[in-house]
C-alpha positions, 0 to 999 in steps of 0.5 A, a space after each residue: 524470831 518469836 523470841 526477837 519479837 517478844 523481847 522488843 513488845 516487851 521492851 519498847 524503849 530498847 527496841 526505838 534506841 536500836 531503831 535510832 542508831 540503825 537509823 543513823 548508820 544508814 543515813 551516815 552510810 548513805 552521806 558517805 557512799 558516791 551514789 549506790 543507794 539506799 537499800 544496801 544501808 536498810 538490809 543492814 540496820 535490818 540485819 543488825 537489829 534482828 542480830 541484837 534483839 537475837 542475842 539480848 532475847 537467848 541472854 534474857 531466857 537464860 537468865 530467867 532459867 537460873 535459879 
């Protein structure tokens, strides 16, 4: 989790464009429901965003590694 944390303070730009699009699938998710709420959506966006910076951060690392 540190390493997500890491890689977005060290990429902020990255980190506001994940926001954005997450932004925009729960809002999009939220249009397209018949009322269910809004929580749902959010867990999501939250998820995905963790799930990304997760996996671009173990990319980042590995790259720093090779010689």
């Amino acid at each position: 989790m540190r390493s997500v944390i890491a890689f977005y303070r060290a990429r902020p730009v990255i980190g506001l464009v994940v926001f954005a699009i997450g932004l925009a699938i729960a809002v999009a998710t939220v249009m397209l429901q018949d009322g269910d709420g809004v929580i749902l959506p959010i867990a999501f966006t939250a998820f995905m965003g963790i799930l990304v910076g997760s996996v671009l951060a173990i990319g980042q690392r590995r790259k720093q590694r090779e010689p």
